[in-house]
GUZA-754308 format. One line per 2 residues: number of its first residue (from 1); their letters; for each residue y, z, x of N, C-alpha, C, O. Coordinates in steps of 0.05 Angstrom, whole numbers. Example, Ala and Ser with C-alpha at 12.3 -4.5 7.8 and 13.67 -1.06 7.14 Angstrom:
<atoms>
1) AS) -114:156:264:-90:156:246:-66:156:264:-66:169:285; -45:142:257:-21:143:273:1:157:258:23:161:268
</atoms>
This chain:
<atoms>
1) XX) 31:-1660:942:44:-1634:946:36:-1615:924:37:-1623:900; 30:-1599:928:17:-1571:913:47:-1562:899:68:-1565:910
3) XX) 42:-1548:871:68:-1538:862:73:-1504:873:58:-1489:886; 95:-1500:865:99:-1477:886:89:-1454:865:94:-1451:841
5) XX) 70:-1437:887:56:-1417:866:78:-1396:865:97:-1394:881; 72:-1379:842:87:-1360:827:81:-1329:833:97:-1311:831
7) XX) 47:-1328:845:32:-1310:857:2:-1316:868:-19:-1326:861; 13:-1305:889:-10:-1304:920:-30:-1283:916:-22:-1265:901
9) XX) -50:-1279:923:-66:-1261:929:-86:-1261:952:-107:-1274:948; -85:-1248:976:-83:-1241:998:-115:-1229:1005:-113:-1205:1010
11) XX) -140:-1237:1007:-171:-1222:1019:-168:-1217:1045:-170:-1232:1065; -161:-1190:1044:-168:-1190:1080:-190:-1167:1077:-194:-1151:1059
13) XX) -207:-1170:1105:-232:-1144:1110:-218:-1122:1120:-226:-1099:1117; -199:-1127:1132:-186:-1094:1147:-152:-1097:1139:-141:-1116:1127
15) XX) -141:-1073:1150:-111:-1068:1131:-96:-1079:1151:-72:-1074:1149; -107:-1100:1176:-82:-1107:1197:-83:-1141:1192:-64:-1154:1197
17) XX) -108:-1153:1181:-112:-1180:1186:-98:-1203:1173:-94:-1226:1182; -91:-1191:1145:-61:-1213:1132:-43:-1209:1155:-44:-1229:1170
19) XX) -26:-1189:1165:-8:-1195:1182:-15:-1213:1204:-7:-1237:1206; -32:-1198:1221:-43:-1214:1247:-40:-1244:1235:-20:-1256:1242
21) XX) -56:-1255:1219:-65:-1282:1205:-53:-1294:1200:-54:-1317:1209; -35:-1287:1180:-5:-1300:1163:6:-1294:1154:16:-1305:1135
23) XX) 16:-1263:1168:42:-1254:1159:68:-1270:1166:87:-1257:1157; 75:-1288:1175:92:-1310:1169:96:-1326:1143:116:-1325:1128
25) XX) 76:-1340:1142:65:-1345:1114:68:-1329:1087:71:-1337:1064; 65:-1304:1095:76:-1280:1063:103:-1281:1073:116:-1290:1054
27) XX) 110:-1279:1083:136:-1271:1092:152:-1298:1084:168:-1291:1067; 154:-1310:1087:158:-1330:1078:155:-1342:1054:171:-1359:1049
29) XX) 138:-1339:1037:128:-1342:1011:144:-1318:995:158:-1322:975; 139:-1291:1007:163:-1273:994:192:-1280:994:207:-1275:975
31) XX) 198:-1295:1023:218:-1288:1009:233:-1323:991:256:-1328:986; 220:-1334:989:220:-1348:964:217:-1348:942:215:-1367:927
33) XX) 218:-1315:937:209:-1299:914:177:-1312:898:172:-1323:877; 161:-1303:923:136:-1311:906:120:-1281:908:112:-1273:930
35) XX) 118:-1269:886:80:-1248:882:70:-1251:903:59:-1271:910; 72:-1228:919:44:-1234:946:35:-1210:940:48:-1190:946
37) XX) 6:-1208:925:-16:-1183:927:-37:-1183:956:-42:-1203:968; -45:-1164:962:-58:-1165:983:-80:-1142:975:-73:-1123:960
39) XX) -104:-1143:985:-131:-1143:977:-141:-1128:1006:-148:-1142:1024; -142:-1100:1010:-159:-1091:1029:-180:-1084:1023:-180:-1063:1011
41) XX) -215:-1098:1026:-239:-1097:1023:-253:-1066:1041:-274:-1055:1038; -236:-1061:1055:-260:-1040:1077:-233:-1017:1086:-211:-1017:1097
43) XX) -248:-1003:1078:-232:-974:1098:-224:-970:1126:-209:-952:1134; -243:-995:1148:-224:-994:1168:-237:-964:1184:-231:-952:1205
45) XX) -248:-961:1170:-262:-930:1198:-276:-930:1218:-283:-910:1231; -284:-957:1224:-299:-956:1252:-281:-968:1274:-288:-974:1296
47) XX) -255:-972:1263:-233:-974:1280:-213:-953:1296:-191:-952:1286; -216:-938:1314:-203:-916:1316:-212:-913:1341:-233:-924:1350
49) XX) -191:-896:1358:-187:-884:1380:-205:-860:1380:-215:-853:1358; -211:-843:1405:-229:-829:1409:-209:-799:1388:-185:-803:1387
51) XX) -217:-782:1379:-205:-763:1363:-188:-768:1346:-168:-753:1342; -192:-794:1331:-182:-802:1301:-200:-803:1285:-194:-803:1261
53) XX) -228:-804:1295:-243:-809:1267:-239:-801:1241:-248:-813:1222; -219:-771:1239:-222:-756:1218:-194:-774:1194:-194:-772:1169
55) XX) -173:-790:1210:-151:-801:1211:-149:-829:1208:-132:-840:1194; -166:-840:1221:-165:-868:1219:-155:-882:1183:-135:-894:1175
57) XX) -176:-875:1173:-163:-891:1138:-135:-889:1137:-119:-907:1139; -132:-862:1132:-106:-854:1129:-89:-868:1138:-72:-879:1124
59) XX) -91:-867:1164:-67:-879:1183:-61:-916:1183:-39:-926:1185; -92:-932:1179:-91:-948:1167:-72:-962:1146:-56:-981:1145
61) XX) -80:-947:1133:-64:-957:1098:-45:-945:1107:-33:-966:1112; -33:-932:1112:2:-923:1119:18:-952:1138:38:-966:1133
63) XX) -2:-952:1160:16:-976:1177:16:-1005:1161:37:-1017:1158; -11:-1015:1149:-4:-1027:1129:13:-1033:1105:22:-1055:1098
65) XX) 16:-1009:1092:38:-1008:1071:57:-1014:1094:66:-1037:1099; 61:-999:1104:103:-1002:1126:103:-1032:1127:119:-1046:1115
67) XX) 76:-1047:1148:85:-1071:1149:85:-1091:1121:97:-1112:1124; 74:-1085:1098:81:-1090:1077:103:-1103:1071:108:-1127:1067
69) XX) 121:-1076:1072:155:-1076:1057:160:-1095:1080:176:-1112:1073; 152:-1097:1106:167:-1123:1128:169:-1139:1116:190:-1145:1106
71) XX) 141:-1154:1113:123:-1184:1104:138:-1186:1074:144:-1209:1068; 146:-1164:1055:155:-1176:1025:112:-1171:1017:103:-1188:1002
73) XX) 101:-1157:1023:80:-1152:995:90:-1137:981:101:-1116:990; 87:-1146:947:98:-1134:926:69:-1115:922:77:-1095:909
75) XX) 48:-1114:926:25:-1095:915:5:-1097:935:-3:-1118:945; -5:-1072:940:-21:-1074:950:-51:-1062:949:-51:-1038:954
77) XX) -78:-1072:943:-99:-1056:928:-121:-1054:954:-132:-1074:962; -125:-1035:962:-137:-1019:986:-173:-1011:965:-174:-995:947
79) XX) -190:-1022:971:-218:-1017:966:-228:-1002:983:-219:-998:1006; -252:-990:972:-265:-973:996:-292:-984:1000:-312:-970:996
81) XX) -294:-1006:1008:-315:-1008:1029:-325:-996:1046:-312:-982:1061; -342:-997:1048:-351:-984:1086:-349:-1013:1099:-359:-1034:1093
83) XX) -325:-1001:1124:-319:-1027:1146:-338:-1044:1150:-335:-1068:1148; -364:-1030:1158:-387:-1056:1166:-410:-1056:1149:-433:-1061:1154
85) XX) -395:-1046:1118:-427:-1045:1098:-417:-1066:1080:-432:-1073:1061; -395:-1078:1081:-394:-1096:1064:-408:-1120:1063:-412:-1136:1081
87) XX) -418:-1121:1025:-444:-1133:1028:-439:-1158:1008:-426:-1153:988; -446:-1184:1013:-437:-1204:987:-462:-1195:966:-482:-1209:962
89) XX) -458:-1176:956:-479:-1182:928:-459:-1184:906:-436:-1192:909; -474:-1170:871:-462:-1177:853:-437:-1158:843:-418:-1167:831
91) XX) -440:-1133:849:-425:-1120:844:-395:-1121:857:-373:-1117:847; -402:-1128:885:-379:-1141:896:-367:-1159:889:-343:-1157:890
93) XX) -379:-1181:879:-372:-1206:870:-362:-1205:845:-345:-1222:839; -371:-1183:824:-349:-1174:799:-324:-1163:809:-302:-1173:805
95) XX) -329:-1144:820:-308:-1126:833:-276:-1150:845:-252:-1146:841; -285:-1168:855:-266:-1188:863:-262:-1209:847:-246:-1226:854
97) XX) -276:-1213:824:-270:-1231:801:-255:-1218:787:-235:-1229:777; -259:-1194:782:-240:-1167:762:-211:-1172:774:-192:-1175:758
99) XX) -206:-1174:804:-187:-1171:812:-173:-1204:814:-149:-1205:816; -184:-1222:813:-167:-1249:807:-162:-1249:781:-143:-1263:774
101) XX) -175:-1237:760:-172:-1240:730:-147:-1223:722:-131:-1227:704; -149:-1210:735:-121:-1188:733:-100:-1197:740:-79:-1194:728
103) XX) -103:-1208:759:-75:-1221:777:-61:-1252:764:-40:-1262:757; -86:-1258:768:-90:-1288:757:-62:-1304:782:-40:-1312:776
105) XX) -75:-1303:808:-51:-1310:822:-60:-1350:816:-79:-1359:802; -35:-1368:836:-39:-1391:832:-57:-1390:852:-80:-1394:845
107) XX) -52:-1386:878:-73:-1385:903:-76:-1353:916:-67:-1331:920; -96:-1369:919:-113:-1344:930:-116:-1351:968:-116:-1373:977
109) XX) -119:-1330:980:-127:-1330:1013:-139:-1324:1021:-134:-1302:1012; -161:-1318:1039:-184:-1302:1052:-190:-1311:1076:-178:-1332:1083
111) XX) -207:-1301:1090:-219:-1306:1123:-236:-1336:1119:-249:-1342:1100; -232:-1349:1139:-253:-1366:1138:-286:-1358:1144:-294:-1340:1158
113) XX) -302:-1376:1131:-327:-1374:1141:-345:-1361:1161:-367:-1350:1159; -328:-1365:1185:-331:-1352:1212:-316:-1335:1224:-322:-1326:1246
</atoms>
């Protein structure tokens, strides 16, 4: 049995996919009073209805934060990616080491492989 972490930290590519994924799981982990940070990599703009383009981010990160305060995320750090330019090189790969070093959660979460 794993000891019970103190703080989570949450990789998702778009601002809906921790919930969709495991927002049970935060939700649950919050309210066991555990740190749940959550990690939006991409702005989420090639997601949008016909005459939102100008709206989409925005509206994003708003429905996100709301379902936030649902789920119990205590923080939440919104990156600006471009939705489909995100690229594994090195700068990225600092950029997300910066951000576990900061946090220093016990576990960490992200998408699988596929």
């Amino acid at each position: 049995m794993l000891p019970a972490p103190k703080t989570v930290l949450v990789f998702e590519a778009h601002s809906d996919d921790m919930v969709i994924g495991m927002g049970g799981l935060v939700k649950l982990l919050s309210s066991a009073g555990v740190k749940v940070i959550a990690c939006t990599m991409t702005k989420g703009e090639t997601a949008h209805a016909p005459g939102q383009e100008k709206s989409i981010v925005e509206t994003r990160r708003d429905e996100g934060s709301r379902a936030d305060k649902v789920i119990g995320v205590n923080e939440h750090l919104f990156l600006d990616h471009g939705c489909q330019a995100l690229v594994n090189d090195r700068p990225t790969y600092q950029e997300v080491v910066g951000i576990i070093r900061r946090n220093r959660p016990d576990w960490v979460f992200t998408h699988g492989p596929h």
